[in-house]
C-alpha positions as CSV (number, residue, x, y, z in Angstrom):
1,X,-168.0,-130.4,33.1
2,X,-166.2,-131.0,29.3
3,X,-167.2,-132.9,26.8
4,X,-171.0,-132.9,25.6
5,X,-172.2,-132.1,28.9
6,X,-172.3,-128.7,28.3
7,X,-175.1,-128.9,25.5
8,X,-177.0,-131.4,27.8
9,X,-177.2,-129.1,30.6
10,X,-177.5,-125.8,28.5
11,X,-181.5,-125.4,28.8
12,X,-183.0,-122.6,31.3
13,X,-185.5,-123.7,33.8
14,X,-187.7,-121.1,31.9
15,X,-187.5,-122.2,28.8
16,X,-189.0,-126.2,30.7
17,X,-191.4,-124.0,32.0
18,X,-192.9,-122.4,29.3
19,X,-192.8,-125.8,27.1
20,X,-194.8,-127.4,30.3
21,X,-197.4,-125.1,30.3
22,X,-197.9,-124.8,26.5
23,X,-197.4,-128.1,25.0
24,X,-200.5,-130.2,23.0
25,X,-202.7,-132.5,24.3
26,X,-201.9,-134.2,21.5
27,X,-198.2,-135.1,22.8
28,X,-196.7,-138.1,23.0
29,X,-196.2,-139.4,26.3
30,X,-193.6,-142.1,26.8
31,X,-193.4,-144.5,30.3
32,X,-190.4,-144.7,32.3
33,X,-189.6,-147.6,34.7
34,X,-186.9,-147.2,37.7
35,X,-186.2,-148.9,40.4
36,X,-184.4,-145.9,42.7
37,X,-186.6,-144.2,44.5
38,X,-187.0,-140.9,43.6
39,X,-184.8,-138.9,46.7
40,X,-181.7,-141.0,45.0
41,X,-179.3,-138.6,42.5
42,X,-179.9,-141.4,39.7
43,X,-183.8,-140.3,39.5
44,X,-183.4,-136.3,40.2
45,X,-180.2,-135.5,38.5
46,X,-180.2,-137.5,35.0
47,X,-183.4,-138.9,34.6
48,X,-185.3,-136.2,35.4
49,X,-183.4,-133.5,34.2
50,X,-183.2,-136.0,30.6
51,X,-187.4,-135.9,30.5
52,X,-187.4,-132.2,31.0
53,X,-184.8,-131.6,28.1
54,X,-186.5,-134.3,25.6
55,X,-189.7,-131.8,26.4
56,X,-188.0,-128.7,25.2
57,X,-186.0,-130.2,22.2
58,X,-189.3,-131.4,21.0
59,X,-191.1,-128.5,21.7
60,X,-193.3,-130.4,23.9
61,X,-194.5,-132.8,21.7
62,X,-193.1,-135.5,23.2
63,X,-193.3,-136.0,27.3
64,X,-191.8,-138.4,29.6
65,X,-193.9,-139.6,32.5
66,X,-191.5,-141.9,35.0
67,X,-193.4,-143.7,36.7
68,X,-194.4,-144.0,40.2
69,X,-193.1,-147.6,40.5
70,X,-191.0,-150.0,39.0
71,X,-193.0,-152.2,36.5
72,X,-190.2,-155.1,37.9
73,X,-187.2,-156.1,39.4
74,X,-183.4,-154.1,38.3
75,X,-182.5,-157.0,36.1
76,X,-185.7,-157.3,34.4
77,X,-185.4,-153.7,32.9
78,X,-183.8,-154.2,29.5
79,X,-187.2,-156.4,29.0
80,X,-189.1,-153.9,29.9
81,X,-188.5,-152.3,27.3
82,X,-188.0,-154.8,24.4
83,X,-191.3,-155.8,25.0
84,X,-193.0,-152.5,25.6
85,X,-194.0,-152.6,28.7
86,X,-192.7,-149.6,29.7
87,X,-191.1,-147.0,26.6
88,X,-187.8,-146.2,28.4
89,X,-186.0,-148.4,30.9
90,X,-181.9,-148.2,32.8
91,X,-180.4,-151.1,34.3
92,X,-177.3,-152.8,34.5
93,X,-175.5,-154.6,31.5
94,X,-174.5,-157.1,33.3
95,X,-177.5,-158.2,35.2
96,X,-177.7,-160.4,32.2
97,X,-174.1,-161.6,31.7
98,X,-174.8,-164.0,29.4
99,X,-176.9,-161.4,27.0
100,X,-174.6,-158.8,27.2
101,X,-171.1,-160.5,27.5
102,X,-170.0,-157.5,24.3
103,X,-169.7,-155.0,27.5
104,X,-167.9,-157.1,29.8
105,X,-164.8,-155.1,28.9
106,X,-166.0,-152.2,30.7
107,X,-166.3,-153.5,34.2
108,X,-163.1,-155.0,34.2
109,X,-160.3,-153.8,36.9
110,X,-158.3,-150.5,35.9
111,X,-161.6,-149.1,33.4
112,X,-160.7,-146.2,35.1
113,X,-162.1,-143.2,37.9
114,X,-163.3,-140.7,36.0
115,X,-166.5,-141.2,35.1
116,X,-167.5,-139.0,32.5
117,X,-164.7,-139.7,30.6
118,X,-165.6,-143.4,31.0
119,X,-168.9,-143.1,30.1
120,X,-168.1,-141.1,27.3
121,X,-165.2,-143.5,26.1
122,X,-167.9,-146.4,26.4
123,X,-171.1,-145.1,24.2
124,X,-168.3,-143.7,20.9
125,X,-167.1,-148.0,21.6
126,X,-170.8,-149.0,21.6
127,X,-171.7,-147.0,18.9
128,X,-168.5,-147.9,17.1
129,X,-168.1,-151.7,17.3
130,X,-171.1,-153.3,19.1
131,X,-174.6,-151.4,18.3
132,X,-175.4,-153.5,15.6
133,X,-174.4,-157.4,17.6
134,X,-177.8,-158.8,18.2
135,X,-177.9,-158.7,22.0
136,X,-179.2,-154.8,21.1
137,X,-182.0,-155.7,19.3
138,X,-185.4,-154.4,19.4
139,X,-184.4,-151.4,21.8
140,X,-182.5,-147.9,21.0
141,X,-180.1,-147.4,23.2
142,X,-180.1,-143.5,24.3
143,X,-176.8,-143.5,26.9
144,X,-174.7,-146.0,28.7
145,X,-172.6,-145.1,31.8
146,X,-169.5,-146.0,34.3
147,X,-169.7,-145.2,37.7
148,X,-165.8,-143.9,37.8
149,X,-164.4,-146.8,39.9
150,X,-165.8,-149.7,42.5
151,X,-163.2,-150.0,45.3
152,X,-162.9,-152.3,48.4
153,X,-164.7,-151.6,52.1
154,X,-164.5,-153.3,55.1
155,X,-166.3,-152.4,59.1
156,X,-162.9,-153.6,60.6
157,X,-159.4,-153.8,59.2
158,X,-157.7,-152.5,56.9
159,X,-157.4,-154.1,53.2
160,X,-154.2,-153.4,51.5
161,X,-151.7,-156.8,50.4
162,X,-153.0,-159.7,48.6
163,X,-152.9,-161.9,52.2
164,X,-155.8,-159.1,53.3
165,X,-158.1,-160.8,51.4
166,X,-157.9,-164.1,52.4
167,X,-161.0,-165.6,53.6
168,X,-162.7,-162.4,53.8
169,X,-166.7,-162.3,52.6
170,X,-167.5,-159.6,50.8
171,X,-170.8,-158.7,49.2
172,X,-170.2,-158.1,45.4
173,X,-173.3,-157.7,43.0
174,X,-172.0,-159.3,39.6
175,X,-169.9,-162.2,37.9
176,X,-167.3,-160.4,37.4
177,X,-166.9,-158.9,40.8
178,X,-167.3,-162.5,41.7
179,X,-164.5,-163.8,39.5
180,X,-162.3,-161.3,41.0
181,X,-162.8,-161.8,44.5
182,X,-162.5,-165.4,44.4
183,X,-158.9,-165.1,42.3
184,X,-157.8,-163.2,45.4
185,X,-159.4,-165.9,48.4
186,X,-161.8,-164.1,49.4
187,X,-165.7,-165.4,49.9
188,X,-168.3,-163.4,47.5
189,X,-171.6,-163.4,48.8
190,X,-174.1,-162.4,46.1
191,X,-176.8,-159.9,47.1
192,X,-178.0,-156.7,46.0
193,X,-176.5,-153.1,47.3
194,X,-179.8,-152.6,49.2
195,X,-178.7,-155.5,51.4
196,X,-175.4,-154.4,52.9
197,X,-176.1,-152.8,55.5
198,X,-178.3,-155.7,57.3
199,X,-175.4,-158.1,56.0
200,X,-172.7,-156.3,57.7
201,X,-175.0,-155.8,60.9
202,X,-175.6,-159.0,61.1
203,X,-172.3,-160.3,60.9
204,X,-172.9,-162.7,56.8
205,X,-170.3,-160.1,55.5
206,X,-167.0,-158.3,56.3
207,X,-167.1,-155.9,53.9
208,X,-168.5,-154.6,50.4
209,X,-167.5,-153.6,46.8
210,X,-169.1,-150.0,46.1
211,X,-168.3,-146.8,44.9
212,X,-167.2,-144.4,47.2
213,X,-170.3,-142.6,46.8
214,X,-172.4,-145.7,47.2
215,X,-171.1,-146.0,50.7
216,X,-172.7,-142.5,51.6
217,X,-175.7,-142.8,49.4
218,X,-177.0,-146.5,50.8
219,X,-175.7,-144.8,54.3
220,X,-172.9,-147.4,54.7
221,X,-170.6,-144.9,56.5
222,X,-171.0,-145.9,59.3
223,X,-170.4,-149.9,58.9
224,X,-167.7,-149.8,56.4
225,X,-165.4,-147.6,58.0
226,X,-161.7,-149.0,55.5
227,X,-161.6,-148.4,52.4
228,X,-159.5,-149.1,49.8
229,X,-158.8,-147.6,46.3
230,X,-157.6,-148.7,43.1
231,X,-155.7,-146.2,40.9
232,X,-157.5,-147.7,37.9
233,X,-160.5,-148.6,40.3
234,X,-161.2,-152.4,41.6
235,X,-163.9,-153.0,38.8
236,X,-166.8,-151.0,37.0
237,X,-170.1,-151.6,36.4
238,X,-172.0,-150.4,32.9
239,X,-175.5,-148.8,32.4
240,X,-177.6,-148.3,29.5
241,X,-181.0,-145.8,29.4
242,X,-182.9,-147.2,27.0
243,X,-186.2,-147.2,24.6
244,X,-188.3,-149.7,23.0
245,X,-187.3,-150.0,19.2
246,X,-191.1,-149.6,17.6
247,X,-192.2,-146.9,20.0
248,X,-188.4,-145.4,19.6
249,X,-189.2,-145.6,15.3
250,X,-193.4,-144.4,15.9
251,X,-191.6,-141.1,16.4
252,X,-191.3,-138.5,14.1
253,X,-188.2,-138.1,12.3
254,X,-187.7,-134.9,13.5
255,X,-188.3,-136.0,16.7
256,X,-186.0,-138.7,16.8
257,X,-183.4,-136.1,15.7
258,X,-184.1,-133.8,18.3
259,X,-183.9,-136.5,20.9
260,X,-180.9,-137.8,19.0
261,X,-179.1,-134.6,20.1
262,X,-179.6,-134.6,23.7
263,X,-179.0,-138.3,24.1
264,X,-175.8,-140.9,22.6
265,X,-172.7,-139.2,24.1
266,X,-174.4,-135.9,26.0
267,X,-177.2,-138.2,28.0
268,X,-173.7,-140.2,28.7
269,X,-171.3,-137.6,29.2
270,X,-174.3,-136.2,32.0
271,X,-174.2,-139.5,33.7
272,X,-170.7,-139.9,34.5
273,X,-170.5,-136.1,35.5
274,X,-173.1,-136.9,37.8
275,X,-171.1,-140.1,38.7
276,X,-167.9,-137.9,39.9
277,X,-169.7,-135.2,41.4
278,X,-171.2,-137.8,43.7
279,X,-168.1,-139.9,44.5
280,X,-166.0,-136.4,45.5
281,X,-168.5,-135.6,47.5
282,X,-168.6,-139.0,49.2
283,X,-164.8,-139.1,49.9
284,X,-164.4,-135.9,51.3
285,X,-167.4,-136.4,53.8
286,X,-165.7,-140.4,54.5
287,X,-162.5,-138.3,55.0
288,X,-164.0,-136.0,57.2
289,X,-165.6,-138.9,59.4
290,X,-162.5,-140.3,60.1
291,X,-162.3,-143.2,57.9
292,X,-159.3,-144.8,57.2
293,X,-159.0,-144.4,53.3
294,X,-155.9,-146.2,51.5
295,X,-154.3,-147.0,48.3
296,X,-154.0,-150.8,47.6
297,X,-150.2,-152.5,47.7
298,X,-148.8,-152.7,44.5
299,X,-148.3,-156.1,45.3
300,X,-152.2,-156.2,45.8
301,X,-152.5,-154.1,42.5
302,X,-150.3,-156.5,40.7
303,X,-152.5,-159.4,41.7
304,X,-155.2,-158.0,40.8
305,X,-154.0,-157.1,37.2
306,X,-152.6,-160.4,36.6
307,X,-156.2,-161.4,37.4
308,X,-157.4,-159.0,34.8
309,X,-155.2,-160.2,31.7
310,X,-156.9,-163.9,32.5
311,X,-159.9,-161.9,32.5
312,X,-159.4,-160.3,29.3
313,X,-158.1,-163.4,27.4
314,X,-161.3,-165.3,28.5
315,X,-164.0,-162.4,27.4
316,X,-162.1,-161.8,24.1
317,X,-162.9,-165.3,22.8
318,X,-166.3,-165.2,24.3
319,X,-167.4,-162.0,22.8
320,X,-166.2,-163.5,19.4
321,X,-168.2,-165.9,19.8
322,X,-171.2,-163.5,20.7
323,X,-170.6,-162.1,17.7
324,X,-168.1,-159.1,18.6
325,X,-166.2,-159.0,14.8
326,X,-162.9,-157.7,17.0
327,X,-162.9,-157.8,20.9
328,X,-159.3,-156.3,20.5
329,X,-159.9,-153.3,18.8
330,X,-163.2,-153.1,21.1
331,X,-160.4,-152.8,24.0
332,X,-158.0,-150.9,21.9
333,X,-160.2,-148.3,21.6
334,X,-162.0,-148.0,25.0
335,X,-158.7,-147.9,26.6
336,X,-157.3,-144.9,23.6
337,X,-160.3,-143.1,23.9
338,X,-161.0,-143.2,27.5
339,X,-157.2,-141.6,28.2
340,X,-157.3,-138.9,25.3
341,X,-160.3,-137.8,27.1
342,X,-158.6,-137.8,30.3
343,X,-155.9,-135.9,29.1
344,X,-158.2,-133.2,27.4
345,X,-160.3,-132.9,30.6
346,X,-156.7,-132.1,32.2
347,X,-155.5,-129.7,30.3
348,X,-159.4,-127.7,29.8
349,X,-159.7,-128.4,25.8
């Protein structure tokens, strides 16, 4: 792992353990509300591992208790915590579009595979140009994450030129997904991830947009047997881990500081890590099944990029208008940083 990963990761189990077992009565527990269950890698390798590293960097005096259920539904999470019902929240940007339309950018086609550079790329453009539009208001944002690529699946043929698509219904969880799919003829049926599998039993879809490691972690492996993948990936989808704003400033300075270091770009540079450590393992283990995994036509590629610059002219005038100072620059720079990272990780520096 490169980046600030390293310092994320760098506390011994032993050092945990001895904060566990020594810190006050007096400490300040925080809430956290997700909606994985706690077997999925989202809950026991980045949130978890997050709680037990804000426990040592502030020598125990502050603890973080997920809870044992989600206080409400995925798209309700980012309201969780600007209300206060629950300290810390993650979600999806874009289960509110129309709040968040600043981070549209980043689910766009071609946002790229690698994850951790992604995410990495995405919080320095957060905390560069948009932390201070007032979508953000009244929650800290600790990290925000890419998932290193969506592609295209289908359970029975394979997906490769732009006539492929035609008529085909795929599942697709969010607007822009949904712009996408219909650009290229194909039916988008809206419905969460948790769905597919019924869907695609039952006959409502052909196939669905996911990660690769979505496909073996929602146990879609053996329903969506073609695959297809997008050099810059098919389209993206952007997280955020985040706390509410007065319990975020009832915190000691120090302790804001020392949460501060473990969080921003090293809780970001974590998630995508996690991101591509999943995904590899998900394609080698389709691979080994037998799936039929290809690269899309360029003539599918080029459709789907001339798709993206419509894309790209329509969210740069609506995120002026939601109060983005300079959508261009917002790209410029995602796009800059995210392949200078990529290069660095490359060539080990």
């Amino acid at each position: 792992m490169t980046y600030t990963t390293t310092k994320f990761l760098k506390a011994s189990a032993a050092t945990i353990a001895l904060v566990a077992s020594t810190q006050a009565a007096s400490a300040e527990v925080l809430t956290m509300s997700s909606w994985v269950p706690p077997t999925h890698f989202v809950h026991t390798d980045i949130l978890v591992p997050f709680t037990e590293r804000v426990a040592v960097a502030t020598e125990g005096r502050v603890t973080i208790m997920i809870l044992p259920a989600a206080l409400a539904s995925p798209p309700q999470h980012w309201e969780l915590a600007r209300n206060g019902v629950a300290d810390i929240t993650w979600g999806n940007f874009t289960y509110e579009p129309e709040r968040f339309v600043s981070m549209w950018f980043s689910e766009f086609p071609n946002s790229g595979t690698n994850a951790e550079a992604q995410s990495v790329a995405l919080w320095r453009t957060f905390d560069t140009y948009l932390a201070d539009n007032a979508a953000f208001d009244g929650v800290e944002v600790l990290g925000v994450g890419l998932f290193g690529g969506g592609q295209l699946h289908h359970g029975s043929t394979t997906i490769s030129a732009p006539e492929d698509m035609e008529g085909q219904k795929f599942r697709m969880g969010g607007p822009i997904q949904e712009q996408l799919l219909t650009a290229l003829g194909s039916v988008p049926v809206a419905s969460p991830a948790t769905r597919a599998y019924e869907m695609l039993e039952s006959g409502v879809i052909d196939g669905s947009l996911h990660t690769m490691e979505s496909v073996i972690n929602f146990r879609l492996d053996e329903s969506l047997t073609h695959h297809t993948v997008f050099p810059g990936g098919f389209y993206d989808a952007s997280f955020f881990i985040a706390m509410n704003g007065a319990r975020w400033d009832g915190l000691s300075e120090a302790d804001r500081a020392a949460i501060e270091e473990i969080s921003g770009e090293a809780l970001s540079a974590a998630w995508g890590a996690t991101f591509d450590i999943q995904n590899a393992v998900a394609f080698e283990a389709l691979s080994a099944e037998g799936h039929e995994i290809v690269e899309a036509s360029p003539e599918l590629v080029a459709a789907v990029d001339g798709i993206t610059e419509e894309m790209i002219a329509e969210w740069v005038t609506a995120a002026a208008a939601a109060g983005v100072e300079d959508p261009e620059a917002v790209l410029s720079f995602y796009a800059n940083t995210y392949e200078a990272l990529v290069e660095a990780q490359a060539s080990g520096s």
